[in-house]
C-alpha positions as CSV (number, residue, x, y, z in Angstrom):
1,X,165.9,5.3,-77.8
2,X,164.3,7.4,-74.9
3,X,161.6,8.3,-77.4
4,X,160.6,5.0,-77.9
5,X,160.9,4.5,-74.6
6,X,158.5,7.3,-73.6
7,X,156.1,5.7,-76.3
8,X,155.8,2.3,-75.0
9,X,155.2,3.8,-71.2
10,X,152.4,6.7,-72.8
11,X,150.6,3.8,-74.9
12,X,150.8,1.2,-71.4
13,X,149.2,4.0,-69.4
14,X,146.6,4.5,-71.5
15,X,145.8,0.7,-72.1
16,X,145.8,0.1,-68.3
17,X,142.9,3.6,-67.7
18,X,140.8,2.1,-70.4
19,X,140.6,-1.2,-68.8
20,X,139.9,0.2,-65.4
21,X,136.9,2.8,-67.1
22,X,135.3,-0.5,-68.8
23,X,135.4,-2.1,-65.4
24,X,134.3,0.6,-63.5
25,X,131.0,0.9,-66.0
26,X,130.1,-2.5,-66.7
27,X,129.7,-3.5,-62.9
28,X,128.2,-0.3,-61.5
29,X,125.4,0.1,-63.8
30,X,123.7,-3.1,-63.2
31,X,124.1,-2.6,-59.8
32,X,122.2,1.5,-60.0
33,X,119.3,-0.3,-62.2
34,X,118.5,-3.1,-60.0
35,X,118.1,-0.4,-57.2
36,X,116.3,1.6,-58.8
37,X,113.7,-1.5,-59.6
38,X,113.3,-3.0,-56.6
39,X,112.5,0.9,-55.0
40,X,110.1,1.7,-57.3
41,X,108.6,-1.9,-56.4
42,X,108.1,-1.4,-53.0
43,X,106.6,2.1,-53.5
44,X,104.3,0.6,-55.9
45,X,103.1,-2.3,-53.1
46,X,102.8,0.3,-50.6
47,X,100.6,2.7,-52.7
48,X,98.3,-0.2,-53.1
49,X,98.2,-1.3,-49.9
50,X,97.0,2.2,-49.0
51,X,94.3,2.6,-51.9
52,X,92.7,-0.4,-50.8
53,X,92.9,0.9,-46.7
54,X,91.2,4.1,-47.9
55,X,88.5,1.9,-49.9
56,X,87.8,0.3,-46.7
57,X,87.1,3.1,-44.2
58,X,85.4,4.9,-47.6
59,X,83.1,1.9,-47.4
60,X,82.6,1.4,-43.6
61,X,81.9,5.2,-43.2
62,X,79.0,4.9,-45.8
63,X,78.0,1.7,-43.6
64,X,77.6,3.5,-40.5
65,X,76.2,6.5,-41.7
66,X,73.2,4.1,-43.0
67,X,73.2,1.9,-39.9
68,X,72.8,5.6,-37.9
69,X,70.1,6.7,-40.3
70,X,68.3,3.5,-40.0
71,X,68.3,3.4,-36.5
72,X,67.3,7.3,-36.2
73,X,64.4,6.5,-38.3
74,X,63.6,3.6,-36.2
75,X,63.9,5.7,-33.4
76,X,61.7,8.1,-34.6
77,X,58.7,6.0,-35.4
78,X,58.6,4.2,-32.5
79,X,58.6,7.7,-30.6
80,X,56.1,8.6,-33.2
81,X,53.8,5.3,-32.1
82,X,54.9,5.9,-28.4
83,X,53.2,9.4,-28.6
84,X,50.2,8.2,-30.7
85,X,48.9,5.4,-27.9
86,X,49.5,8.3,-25.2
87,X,47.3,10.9,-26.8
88,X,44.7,7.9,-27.7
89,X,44.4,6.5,-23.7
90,X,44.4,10.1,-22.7
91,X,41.4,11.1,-24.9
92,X,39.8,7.6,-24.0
93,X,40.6,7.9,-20.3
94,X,39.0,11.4,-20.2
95,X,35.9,10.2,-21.9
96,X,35.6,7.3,-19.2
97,X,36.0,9.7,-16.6
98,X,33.9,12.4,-18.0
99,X,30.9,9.2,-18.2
100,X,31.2,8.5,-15.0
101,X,30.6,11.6,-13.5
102,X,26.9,10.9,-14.7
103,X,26.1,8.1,-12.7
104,X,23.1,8.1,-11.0
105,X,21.7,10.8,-13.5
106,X,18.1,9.8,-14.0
107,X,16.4,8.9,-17.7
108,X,14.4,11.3,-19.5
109,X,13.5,11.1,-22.4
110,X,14.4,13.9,-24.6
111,X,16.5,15.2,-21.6
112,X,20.4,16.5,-22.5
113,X,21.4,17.8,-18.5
114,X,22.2,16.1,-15.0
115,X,18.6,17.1,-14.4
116,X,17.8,14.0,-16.8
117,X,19.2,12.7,-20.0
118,X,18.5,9.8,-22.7
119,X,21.0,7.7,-24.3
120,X,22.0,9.3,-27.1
121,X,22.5,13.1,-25.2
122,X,24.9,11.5,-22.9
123,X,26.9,9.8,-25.5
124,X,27.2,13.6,-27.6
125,X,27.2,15.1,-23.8
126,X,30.6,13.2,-22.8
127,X,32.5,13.5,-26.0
128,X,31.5,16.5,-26.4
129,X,32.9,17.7,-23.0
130,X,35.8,14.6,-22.6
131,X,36.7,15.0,-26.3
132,X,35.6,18.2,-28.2
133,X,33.3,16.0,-30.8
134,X,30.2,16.6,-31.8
135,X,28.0,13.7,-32.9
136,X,24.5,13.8,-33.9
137,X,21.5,13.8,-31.4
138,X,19.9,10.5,-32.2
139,X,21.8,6.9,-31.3
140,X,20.6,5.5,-35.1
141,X,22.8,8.8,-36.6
142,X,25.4,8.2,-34.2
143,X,25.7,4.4,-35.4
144,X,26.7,6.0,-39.0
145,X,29.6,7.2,-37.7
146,X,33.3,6.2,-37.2
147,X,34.8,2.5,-37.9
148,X,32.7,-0.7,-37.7
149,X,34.4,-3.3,-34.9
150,X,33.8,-6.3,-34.3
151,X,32.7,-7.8,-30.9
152,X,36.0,-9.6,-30.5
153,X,37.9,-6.5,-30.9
154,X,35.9,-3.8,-28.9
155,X,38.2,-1.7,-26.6
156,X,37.2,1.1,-24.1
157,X,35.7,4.0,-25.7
158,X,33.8,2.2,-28.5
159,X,30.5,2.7,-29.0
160,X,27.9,0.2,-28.9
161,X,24.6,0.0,-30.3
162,X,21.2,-1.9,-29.4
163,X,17.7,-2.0,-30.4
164,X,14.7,-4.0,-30.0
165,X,13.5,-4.4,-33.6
166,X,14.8,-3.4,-36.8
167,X,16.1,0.2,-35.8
168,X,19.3,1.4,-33.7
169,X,17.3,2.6,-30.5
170,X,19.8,2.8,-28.0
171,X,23.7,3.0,-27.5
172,X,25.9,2.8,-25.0
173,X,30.5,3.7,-24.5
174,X,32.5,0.6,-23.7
175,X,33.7,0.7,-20.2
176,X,35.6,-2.1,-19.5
177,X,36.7,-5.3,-21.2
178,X,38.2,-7.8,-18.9
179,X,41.0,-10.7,-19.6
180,X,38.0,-13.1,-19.6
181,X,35.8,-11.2,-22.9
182,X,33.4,-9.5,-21.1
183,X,32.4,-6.3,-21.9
184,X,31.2,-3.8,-19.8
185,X,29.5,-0.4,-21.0
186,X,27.9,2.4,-19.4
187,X,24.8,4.0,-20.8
188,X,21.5,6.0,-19.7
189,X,19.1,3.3,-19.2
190,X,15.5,4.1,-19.0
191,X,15.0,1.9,-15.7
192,X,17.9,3.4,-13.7
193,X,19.3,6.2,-15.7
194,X,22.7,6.4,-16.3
195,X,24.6,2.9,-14.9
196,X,26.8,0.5,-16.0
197,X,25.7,-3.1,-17.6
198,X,27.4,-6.4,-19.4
199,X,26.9,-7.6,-22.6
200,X,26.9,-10.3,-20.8
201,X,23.2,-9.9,-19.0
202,X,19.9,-11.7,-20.2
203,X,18.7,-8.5,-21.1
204,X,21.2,-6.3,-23.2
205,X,22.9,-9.4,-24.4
206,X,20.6,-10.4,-27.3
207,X,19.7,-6.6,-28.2
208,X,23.3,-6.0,-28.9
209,X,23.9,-5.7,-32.9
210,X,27.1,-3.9,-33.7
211,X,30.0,-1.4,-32.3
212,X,31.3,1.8,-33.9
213,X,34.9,3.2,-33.4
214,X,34.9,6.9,-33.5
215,X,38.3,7.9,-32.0
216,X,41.1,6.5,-33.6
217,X,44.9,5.3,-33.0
218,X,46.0,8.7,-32.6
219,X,43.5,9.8,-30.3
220,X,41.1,11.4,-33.1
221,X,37.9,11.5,-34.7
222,X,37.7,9.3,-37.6
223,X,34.8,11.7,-39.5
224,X,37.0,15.0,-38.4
225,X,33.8,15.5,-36.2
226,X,33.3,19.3,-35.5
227,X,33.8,20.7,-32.0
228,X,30.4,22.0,-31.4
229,X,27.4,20.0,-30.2
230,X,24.1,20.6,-31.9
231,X,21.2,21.6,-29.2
232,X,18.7,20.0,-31.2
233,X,15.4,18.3,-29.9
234,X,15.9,15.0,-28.2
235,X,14.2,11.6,-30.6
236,X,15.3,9.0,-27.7
C-alpha cells in the first residue's frame, strides 16, 4: 500500500515539472526572437541613415573644394589681367611723357637729337628711351611693324602714319583720344618741329591712311623688337 502510494505521488510530481518546462519554453522563446528582430532592425535603419549622412558631406566636400578652385582660378586671372593693363599704361604713359619732353625741338631733316630731329628719329628716339624698342629709321619701315588698327579703335601710344602720295612719308604717336573721337598725336612736323596736331585739321586729316599698334595688352612689343636703336642715316 505505501508503495503504491509513493508511486502515484513520484509519477504526479513529475507530470506537474514537465508541464511547467513546456510552459516555460514555449512562451519565452517567442518572446527572445522577436527581440532580437526588432534590435537588429533598428541597427540596420540607423547604419543607413549614417551611410547616406557620410555620402552627403563626401559630396558637399568635393563641391566646395571645386567652388574654392574655381574661384582661386578666377582670382588669379583677373589679378593676372589687373597686372597686364598696369604694365601696359605704364609703358604707354612713359612713352607720352618721354614725347613730350621734345616739344619745341625744331625739324631737321635727317636730324636724331634735341638739336633737331625728323619724324621718324623721334618716334625710334622716344620708344627707344620710354620703352627699350628699337624700330627702324625710316616712318615707311616703321609702318611694317606691330598690329594694324583701325581708326575707330586707336588708343594712346599707337602709331600713325601719313603721306602725300603713294608712300608712308611721315608718322606721328597718338596722344590723346577724347570722349568725342578726336584724335590727337604728336609728331615732328617740318613747319614747327615737334608739336601736337588733330586728325581732325584740314591739313593732316586727309593725309592720314592707317595706324599701327606696336605695344601690346601686356605692355610689350608685338615683333619682340630688340633693345638697341640703330644709328643709321636719317631718309626723312
Amino acid at each position: 500500500m505505501k508503495k503504491r502510494v509513493l508511486f502515484y505521488l513520484v509519477a504526479l510530481v513529475t507530470t506537474v515539472s514537465m508541464q511547467s518546462c513546456a510552459t516555460n519554453y514555449v512562451v519565452s522563446k517567442p518572446a527572445t526572437y522577436a527581440k532580437e528582430y526588432k534590435t537588429d532592425a533598428k541597427l540596420a535603419s540607423i547604419d543607413t541613415k549614417k551611410m547616406e549622412q557620410d555620402k552627403q558631406k563626401l559630396i558637399n566636400s568635393f563641391l566646395d573644394e571645386k567652388a574654392a578652385s574655381i574661384a582661386n582660378a578666377k582670382k588669379s586671372i583677373k589679378n593676372s589681367e589687373i597686372a597686364k593693363a598696369i604694365k601696359h599704361n605704364k609703358t604707354i604713359d612713359g612713352i607720352l611723357t618721354e614725347a613730350e619732353t621734345y616739344l619745341g625741338t625744331p625739324y631737321r631733316y635727317g636730324g636724331t637729337t634735341r638739336n633737331g630731329i625728323d619724324c621718324s628719329a623721334f618716334v625710334l628716339s622716344v620708344f627707344g628711351a620710354a620703352a627699350g624698342l628699337s624700330l627702324p629709321r625710316v616712318a615707311a619701315s616703321q609702318s611694317q611693324e606691330g598690329e594694324r588698327v583701325e581708326k575707330g579703335d586707336l588708343q594712346k601710344g599707337d602709331l600713325i602714319f601719313f603721306s602725300h602720295g603713294r608712300r608712308i612719308s611721315h608718322v606721328g604717336i597718338v596722344e590723346s583720344v577724347s570722349e568725342e573721337g578726336e584724335i590727337k598725336f604728336i609728331h615732328a612736323a617740318t613747319s614747327k618741329g615737334v608739336m601736337i596736331s588733330s586728325l581732325n585739321d584740314s591739313y593732316w586729316g586727309p593725309k592720314f591712311r592707317f595706324a599701327k599698334r606696336v605695344i601690346n595688352e601686356e605692355g610689350e612689343s608685338y615683333n619682340n623688337l630688340a633693345a638697341v636703336t640703330p644709328a643709321t642715316p636719317a631718309n626723312f
